[in-house]
DSSP file (Angstrom, degrees, kcal/mol; ACC not computed):
  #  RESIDUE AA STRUCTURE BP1 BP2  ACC     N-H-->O    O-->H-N    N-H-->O    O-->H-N    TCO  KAPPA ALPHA  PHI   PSI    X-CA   Y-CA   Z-CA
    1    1 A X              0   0    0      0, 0.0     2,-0.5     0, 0.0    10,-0.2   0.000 360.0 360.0 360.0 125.4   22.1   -5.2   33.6
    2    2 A X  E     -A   10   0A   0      8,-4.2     8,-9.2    91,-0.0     2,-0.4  -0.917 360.0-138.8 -94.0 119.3   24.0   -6.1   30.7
    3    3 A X  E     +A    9   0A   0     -2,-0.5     6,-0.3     6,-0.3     3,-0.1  -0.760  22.1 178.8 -87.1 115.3   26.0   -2.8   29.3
    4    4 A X        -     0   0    0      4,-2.0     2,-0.2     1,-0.4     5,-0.2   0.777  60.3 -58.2 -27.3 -75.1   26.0   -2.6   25.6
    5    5 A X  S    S-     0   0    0      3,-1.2    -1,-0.4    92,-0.0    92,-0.0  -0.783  86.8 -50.9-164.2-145.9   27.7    0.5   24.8
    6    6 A X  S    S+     0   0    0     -2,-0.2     3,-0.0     1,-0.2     0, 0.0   0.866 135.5  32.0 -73.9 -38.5   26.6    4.6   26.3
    7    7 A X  S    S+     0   0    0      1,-0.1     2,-0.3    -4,-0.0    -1,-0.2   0.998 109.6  66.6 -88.4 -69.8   22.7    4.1   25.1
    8    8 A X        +     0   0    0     42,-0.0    -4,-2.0     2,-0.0    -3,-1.2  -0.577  44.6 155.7-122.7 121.1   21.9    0.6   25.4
    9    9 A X  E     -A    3   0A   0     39,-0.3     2,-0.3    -6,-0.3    -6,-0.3  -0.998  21.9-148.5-137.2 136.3   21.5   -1.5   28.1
   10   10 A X  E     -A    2   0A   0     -8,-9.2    -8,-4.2    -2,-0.3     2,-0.1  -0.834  18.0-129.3-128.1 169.7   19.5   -4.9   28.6
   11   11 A X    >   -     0   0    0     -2,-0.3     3,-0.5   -10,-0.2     4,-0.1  -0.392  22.3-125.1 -81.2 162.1   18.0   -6.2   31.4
   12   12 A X  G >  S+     0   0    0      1,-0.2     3,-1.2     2,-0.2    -1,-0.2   0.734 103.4  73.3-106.9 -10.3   19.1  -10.0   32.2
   13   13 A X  G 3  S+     0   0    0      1,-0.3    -1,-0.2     3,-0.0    -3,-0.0   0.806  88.3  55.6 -35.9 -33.7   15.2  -10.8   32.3
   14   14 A X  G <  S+     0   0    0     -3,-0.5    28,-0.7    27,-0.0     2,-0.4   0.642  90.5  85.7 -89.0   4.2   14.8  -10.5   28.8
   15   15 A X  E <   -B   41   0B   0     -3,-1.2     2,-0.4    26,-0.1    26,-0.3  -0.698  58.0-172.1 -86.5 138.5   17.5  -13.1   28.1
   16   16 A X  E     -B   40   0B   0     24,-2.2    24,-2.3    -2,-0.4     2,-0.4  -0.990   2.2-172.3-122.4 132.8   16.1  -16.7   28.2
   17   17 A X  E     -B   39   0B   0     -2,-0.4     2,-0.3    22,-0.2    22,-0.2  -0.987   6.6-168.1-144.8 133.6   18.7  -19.6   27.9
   18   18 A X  E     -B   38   0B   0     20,-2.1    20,-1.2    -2,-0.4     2,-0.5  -0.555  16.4-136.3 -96.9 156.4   17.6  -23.0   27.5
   19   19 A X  E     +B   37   0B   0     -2,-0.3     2,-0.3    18,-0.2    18,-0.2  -0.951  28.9 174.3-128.2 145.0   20.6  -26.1   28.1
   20   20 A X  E     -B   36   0B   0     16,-1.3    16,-2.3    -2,-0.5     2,-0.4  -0.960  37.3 -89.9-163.4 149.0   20.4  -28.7   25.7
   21   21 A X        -     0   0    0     -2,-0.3    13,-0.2    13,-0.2     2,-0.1  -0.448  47.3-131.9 -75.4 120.9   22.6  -31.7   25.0
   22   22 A X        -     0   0    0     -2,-0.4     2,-0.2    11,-0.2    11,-0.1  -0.315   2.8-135.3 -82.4 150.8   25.7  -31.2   22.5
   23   23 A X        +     0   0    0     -2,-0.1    -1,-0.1     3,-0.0     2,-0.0  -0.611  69.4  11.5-109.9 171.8   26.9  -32.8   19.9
   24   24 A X  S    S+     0   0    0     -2,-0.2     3,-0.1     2,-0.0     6,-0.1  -0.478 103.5  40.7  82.0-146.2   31.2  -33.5   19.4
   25   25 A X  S    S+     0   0    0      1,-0.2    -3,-0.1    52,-0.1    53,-0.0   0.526  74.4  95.0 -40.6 160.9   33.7  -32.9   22.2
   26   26 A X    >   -     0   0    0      3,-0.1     3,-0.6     4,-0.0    -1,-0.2  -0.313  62.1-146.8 153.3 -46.4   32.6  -34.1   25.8
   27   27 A X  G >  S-     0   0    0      1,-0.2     3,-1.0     2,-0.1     4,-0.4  -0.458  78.8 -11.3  75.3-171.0   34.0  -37.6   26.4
   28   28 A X  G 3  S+     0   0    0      1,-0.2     3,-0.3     2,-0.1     4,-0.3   0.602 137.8  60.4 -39.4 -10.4   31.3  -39.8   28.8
   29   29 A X  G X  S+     0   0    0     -3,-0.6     3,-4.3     1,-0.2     4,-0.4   0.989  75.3  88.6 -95.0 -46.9   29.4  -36.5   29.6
   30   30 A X  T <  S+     0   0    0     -3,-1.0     5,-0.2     1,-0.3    -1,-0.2   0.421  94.6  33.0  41.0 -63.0   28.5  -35.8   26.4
   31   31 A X  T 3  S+     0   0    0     -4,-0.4    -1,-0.3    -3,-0.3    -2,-0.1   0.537 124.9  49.2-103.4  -9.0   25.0  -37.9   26.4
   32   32 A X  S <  S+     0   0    0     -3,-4.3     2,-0.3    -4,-0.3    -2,-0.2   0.503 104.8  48.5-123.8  23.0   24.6  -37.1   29.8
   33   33 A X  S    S-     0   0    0     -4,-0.4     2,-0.9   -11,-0.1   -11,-0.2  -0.829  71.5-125.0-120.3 151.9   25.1  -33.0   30.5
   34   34 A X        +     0   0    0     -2,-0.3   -13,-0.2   -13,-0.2    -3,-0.1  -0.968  41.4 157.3 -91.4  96.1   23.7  -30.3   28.6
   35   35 A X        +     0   0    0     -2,-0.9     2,-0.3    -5,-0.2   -14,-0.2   0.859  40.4  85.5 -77.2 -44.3   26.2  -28.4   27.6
   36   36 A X  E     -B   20   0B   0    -16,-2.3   -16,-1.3    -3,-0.1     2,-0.7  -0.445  64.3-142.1-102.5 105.3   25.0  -26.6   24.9
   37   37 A X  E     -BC  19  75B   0     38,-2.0    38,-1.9    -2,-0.3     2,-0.6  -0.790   5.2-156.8 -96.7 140.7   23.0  -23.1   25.4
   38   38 A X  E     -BC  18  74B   0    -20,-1.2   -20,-2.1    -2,-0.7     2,-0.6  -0.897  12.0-160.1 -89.1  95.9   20.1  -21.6   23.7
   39   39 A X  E     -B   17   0B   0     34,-1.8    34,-0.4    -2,-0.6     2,-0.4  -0.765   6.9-171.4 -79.5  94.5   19.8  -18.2   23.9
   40   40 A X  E     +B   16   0B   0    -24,-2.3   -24,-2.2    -2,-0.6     2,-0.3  -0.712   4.8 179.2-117.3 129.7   16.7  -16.5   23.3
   41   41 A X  E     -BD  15  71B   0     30,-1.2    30,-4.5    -2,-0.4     2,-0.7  -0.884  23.0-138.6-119.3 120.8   16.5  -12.8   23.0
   42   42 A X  E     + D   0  70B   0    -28,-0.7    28,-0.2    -2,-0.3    30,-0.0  -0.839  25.6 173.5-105.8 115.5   12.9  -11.1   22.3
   43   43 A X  S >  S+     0   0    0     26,-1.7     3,-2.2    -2,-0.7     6,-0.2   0.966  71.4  57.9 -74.8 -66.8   13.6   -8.5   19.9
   44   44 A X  T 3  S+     0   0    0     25,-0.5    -1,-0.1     1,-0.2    -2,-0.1   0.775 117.8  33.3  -6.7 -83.0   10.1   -7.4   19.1
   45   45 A X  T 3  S+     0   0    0    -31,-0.1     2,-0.3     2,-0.0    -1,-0.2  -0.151  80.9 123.6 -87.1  24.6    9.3   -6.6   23.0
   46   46 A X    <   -     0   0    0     -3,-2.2   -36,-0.0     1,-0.1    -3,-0.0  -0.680  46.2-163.8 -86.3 153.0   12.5   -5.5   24.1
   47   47 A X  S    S+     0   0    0     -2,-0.3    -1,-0.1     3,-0.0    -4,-0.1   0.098  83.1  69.8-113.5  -6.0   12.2   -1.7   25.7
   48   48 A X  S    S+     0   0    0    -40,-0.1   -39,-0.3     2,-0.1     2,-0.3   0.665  85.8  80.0 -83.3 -14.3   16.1   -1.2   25.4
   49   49 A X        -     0   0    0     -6,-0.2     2,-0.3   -41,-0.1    51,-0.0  -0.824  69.3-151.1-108.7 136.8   16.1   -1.1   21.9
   50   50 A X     >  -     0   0    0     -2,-0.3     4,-2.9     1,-0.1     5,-0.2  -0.703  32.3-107.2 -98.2 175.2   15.2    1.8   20.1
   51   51 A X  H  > S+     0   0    0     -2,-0.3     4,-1.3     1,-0.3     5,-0.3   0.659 113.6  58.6 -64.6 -11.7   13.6    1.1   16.6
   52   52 A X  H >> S+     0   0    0      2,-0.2     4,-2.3     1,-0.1     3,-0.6   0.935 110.3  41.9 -66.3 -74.9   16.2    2.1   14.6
   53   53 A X  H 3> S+     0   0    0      1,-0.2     4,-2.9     2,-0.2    -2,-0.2   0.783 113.3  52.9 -46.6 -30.6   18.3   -0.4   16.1
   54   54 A X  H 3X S+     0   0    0     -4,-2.9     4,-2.3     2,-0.2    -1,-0.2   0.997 111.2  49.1 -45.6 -55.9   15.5   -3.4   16.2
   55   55 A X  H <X S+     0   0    0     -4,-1.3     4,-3.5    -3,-0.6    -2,-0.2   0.956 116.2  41.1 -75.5 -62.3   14.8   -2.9   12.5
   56   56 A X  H  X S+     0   0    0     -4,-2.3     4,-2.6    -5,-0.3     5,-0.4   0.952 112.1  52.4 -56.3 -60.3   18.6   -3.0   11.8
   57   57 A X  H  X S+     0   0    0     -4,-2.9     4,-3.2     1,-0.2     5,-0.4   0.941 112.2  53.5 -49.3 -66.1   19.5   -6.1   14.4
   58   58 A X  H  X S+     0   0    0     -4,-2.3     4,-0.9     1,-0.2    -1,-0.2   0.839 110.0  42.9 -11.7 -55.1   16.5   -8.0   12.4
   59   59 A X  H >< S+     0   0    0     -4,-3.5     3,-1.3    -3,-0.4    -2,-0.2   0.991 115.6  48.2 -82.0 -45.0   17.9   -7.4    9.2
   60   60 A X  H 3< S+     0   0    0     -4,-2.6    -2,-0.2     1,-0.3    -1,-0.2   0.942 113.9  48.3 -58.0 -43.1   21.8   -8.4   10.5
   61   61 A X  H >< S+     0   0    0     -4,-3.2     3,-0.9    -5,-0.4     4,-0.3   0.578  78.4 166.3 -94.4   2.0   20.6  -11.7   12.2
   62   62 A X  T << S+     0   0    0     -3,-1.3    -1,-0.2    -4,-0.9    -2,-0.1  -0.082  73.5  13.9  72.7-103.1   18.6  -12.8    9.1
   63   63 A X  T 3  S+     0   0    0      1,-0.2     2,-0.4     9,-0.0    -1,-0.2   0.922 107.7  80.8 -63.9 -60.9   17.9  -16.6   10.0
   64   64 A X  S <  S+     0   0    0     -3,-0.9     8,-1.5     1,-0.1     2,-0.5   0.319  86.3  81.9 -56.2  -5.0   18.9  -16.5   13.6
   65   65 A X  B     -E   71   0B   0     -2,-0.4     6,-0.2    -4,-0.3    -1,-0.1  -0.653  67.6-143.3-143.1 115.0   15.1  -14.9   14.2
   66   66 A X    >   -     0   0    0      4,-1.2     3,-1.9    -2,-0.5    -2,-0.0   0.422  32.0-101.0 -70.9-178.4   12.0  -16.6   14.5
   67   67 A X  T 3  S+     0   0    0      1,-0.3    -1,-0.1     2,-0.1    -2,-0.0   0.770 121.5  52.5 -46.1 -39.3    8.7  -16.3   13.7
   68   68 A X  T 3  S-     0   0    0      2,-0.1    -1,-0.3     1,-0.0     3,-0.1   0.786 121.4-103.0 -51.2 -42.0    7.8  -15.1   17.4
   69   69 A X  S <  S+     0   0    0     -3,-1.9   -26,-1.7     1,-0.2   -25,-0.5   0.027  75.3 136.5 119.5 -19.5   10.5  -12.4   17.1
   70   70 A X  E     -D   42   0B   0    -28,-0.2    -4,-1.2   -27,-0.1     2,-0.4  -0.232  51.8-123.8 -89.8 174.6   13.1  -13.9   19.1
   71   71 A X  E     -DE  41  65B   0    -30,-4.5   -30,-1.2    -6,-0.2     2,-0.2  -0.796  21.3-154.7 -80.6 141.7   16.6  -14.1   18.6
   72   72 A X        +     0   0    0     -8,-1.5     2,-0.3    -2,-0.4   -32,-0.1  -0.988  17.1 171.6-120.4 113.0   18.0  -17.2   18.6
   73   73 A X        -     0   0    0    -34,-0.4   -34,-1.8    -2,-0.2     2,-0.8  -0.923   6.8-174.7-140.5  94.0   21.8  -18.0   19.4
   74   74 A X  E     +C   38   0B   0     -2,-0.3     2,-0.5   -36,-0.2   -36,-0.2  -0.759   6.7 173.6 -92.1 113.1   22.9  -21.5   19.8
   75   75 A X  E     +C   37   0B   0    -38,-1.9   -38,-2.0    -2,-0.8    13,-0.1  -0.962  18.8 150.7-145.3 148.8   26.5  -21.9   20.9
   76   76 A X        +     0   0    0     -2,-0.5    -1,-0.1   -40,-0.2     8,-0.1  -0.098  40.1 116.7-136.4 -11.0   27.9  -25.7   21.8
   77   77 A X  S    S+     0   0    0      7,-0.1     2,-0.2     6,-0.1   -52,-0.1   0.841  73.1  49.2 -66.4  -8.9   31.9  -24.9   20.7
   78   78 A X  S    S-     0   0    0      2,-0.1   -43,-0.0     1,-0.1    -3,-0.0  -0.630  80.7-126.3-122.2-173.6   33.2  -25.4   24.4
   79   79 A X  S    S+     0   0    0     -2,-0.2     2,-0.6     1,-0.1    -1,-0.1   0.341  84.2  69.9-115.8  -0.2   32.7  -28.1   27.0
   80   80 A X  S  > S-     0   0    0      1,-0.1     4,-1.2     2,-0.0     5,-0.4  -0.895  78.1-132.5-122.2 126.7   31.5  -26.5   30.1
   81   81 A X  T  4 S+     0   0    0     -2,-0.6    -1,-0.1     1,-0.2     4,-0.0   0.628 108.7  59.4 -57.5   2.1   27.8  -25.1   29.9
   82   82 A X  T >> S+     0   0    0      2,-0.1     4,-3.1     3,-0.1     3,-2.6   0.660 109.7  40.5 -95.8 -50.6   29.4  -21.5   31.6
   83   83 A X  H >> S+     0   0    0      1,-0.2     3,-2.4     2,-0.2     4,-0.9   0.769 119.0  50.5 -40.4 -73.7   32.2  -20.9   28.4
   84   84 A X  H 3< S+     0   0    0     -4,-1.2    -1,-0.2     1,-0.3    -9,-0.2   0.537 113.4  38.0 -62.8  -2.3   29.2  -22.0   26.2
   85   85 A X  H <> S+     0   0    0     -3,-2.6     4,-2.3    -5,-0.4    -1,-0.3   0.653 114.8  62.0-113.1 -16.9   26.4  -19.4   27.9
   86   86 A X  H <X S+     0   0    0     -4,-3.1     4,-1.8    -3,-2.4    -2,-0.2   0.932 104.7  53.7 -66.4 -43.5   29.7  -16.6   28.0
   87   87 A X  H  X S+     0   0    0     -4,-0.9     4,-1.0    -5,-0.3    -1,-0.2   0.506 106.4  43.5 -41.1 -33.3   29.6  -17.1   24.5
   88   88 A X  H  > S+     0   0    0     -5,-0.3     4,-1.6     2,-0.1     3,-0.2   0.942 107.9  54.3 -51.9 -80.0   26.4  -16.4   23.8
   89   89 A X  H  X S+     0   0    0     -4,-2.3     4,-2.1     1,-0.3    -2,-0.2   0.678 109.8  49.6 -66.7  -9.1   26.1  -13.7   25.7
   90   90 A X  H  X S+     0   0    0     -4,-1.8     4,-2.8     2,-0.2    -1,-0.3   0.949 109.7  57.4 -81.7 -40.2   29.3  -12.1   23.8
   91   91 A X  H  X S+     0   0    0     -4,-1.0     4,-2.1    -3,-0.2     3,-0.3   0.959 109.5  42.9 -36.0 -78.0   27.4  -13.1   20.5
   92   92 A X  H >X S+     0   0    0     -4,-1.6     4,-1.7     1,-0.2     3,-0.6   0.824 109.0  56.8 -35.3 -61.3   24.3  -11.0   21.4
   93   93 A X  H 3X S+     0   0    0     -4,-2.1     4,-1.1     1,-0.2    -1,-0.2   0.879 109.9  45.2 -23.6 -62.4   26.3   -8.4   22.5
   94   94 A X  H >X S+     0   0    0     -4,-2.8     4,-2.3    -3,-0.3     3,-1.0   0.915 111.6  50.1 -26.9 -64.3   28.0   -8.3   19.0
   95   95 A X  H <X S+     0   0    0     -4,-2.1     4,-0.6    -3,-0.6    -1,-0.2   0.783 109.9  46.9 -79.6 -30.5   25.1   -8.5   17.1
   96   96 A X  H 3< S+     0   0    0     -4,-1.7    -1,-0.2    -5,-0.3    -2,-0.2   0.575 115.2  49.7 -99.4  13.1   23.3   -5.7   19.0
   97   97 A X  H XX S+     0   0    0     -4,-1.1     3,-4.7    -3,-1.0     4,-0.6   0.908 112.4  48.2 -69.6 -88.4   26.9   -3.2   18.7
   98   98 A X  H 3< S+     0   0    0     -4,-2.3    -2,-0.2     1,-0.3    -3,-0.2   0.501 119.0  42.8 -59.3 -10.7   27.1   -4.0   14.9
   99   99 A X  T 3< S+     0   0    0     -4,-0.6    -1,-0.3     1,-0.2    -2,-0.2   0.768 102.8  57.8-106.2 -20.1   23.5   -3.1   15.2
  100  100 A X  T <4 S+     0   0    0     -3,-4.7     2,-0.6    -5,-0.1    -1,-0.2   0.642  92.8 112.1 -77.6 -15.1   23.5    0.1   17.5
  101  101 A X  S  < S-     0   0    0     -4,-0.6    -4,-0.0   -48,-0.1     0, 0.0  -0.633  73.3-129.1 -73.0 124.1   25.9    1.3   14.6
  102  102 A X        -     0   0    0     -2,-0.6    -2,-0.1     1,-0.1    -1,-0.1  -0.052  24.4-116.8 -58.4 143.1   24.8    3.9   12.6
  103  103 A X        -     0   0    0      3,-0.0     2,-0.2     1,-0.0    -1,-0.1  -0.454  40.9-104.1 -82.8 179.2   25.2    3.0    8.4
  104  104 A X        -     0   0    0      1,-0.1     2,-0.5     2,-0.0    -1,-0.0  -0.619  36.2-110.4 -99.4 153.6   27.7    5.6    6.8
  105  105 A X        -     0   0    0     -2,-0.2     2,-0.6     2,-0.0    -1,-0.1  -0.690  35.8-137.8 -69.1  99.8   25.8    8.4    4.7
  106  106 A X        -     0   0    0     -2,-0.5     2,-0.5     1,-0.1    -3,-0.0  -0.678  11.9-150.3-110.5 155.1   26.6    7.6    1.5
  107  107 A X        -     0   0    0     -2,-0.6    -1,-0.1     1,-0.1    -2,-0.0  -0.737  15.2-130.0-103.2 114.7   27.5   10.4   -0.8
  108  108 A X        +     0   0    0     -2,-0.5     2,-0.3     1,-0.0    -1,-0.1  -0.103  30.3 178.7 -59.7 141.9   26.8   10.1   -4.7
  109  109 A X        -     0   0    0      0, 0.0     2,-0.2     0, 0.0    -1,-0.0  -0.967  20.0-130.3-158.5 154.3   29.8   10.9   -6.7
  110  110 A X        -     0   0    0     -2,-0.3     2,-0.2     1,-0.1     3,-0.0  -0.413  36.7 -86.2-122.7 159.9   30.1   10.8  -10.7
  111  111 A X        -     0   0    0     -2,-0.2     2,-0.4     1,-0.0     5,-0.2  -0.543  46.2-108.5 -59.3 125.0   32.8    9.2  -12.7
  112  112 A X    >>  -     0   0    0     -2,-0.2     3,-1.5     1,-0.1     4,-0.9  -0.572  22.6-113.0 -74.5 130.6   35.8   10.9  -13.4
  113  113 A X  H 3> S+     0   0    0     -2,-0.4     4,-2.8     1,-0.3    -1,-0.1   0.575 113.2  48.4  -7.4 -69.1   36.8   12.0  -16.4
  114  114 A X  H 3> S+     0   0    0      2,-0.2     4,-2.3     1,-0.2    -1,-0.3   0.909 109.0  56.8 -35.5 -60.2   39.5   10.0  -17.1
  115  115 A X  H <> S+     0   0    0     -3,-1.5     4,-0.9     2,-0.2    -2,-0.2   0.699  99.8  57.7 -56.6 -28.9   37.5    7.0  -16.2
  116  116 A X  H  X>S+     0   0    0     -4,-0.9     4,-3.3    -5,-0.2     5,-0.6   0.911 107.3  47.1 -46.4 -74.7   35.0    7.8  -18.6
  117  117 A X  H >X5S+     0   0    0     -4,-2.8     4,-1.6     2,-0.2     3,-0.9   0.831 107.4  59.4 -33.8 -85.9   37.8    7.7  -21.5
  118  118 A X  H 3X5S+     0   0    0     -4,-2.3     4,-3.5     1,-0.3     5,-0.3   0.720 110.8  40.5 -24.8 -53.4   39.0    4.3  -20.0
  119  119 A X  H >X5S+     0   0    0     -4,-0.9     4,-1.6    -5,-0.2     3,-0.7   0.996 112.7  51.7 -54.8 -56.1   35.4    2.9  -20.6
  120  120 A X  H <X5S+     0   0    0     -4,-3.3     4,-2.4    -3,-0.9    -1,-0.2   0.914 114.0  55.7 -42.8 -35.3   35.0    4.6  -24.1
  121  121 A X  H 3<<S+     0   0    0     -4,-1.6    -1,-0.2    -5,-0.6    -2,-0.2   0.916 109.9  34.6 -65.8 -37.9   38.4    2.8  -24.5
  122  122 A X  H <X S+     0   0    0     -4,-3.5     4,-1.8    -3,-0.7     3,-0.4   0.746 108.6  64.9 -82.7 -20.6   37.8   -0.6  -23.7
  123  123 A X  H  X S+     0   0    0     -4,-1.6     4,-1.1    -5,-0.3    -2,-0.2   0.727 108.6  42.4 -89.5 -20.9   34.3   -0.8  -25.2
  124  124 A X  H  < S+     0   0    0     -4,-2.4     4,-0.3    -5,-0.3    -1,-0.2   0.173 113.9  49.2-105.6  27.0   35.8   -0.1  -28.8
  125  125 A X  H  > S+     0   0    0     -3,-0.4     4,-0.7    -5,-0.1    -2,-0.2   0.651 109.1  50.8-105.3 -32.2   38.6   -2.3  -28.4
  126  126 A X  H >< S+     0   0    0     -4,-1.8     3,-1.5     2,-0.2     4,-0.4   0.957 112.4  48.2 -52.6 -71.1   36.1   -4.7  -27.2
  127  127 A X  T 3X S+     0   0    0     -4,-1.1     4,-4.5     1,-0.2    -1,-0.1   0.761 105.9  62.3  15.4 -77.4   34.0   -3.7  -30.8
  128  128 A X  H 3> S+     0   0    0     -4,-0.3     4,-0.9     2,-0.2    -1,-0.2   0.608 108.4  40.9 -51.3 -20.8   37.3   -4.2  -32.8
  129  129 A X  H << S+     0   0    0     -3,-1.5     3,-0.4    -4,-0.7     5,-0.4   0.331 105.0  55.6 -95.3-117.2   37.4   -7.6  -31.8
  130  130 A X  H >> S+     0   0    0     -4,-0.4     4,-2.3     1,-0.2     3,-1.4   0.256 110.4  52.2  35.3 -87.0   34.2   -8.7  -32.1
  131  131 A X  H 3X S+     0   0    0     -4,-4.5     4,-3.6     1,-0.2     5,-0.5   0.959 107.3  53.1 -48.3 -66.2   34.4   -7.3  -36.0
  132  132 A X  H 3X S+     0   0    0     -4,-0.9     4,-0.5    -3,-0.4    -1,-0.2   0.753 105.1  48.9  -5.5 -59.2   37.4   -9.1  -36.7
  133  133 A X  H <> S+     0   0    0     -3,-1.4     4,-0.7    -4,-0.4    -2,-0.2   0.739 109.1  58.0 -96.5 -36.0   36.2  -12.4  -35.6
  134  134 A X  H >X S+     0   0    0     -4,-2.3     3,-3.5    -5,-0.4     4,-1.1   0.979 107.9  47.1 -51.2 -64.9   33.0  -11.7  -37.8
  135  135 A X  H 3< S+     0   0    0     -4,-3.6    -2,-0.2     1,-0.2    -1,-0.2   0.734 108.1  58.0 -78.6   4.6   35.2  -11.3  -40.9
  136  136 A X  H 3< S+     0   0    0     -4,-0.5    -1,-0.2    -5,-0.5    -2,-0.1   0.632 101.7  45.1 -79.5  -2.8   36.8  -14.0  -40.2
  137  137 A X  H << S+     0   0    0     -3,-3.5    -2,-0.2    -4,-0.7    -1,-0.1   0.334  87.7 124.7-105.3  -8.2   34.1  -16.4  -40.1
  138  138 A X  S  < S-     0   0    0     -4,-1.1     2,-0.4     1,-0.1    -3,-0.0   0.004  70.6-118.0 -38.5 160.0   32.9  -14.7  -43.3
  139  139 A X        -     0   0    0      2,-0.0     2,-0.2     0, 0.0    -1,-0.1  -0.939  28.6-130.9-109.5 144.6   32.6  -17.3  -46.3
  140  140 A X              0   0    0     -2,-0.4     0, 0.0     1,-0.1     0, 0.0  -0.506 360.0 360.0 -94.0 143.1   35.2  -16.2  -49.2
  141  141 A X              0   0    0     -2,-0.2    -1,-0.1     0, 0.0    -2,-0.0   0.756 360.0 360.0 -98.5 360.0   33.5  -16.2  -52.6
C-alpha cells in the first residue's frame, strides 16, 4: 500500500510502470539499459479515489492523461532505473496531495470605498488627457 495522506491510500496494483530507454546522461549504458520509467496510473478505475478528488487530479494533470484515463508520468532525470521509478512514485504522490486538497471557499467581498475614489480618480485623469491631446491635434483656423 502506498499511504497518501489519513484518507487515501493506493494499492501498488494499480500502478503500472513500463522501462524505457533514456535519452542524455548514461555514458555506454545509455543505448543499452532502460532507465527511464513510465508510470501509468488509472484514474478512471481507481477505487481509492473518491470523486471529488478524481475530478480535481484530472483537471491538475491536464496533458499528463490520456484518452484511456490513465495518468501518465515519465521521469528519466537520474541514471539508475530505482531513483528514476522513486521519482515517479513521489510525482504521483504530489499530484494526488495537491489533489486530495480541498479549494479554499472563496468569499465575495466589494470594493472599498476609498478604492472606489482611487478609480473615479484615475479614470478622469485618464479623460483629461485624452482631451488635451484632442485639442491639440485640432487644426487652428
Amino acid at each position: 500500500m502506498i499511504y497518501i495522506n489519513d484518507n487515501i491510500s493506493i494499492d501498488e496494483r494499480e500502478i503500472y510502470e513500463d522501462f524505457i530507454h533514456a535519452s542524455g546522461p548514461g555514458g555506454q549504458n545509455v543505448n543499452k539499459v532502460s532507465t527511464a520509467v513510465q508510470l501509468r496510473f488509472h484514474v478512471l478505475d481507481s477505487p481509492s479515489l473518491t470523486d471529488d478528488v478524481r475530478s480535481r487530479l484530472i483537471r491538475i494533470a491536464g496533458k499528463r492523461i490520456s484518452q484511456e484515463g490513465f495518468l501518465i508520468i515519465e521521469a528519466r532525470r537520474f541514471r539508475t532505473q530505482n531513483r528514476n521509478r522513486l521519482d515517479a512514485l513521489e510525482r504521483l504522490i504530489a499530484l494526488i496531495r495537491r489533489a486530495a486538497e480541498p479549494p479554499k471557499k472563496r468569499y465575495p467581498t466589494k470594493p472599498t470605498r476609498s478604492s472606489k475614489m482611487h478609480r473615479m480618480d484615475e479614470k478622469r485623469r485618464r479623460g483629461e488627457t485624452k482631451r488635451l491631446r484632442h485639442i491639440a491635434c485640432l487644426p487652428e483656423d
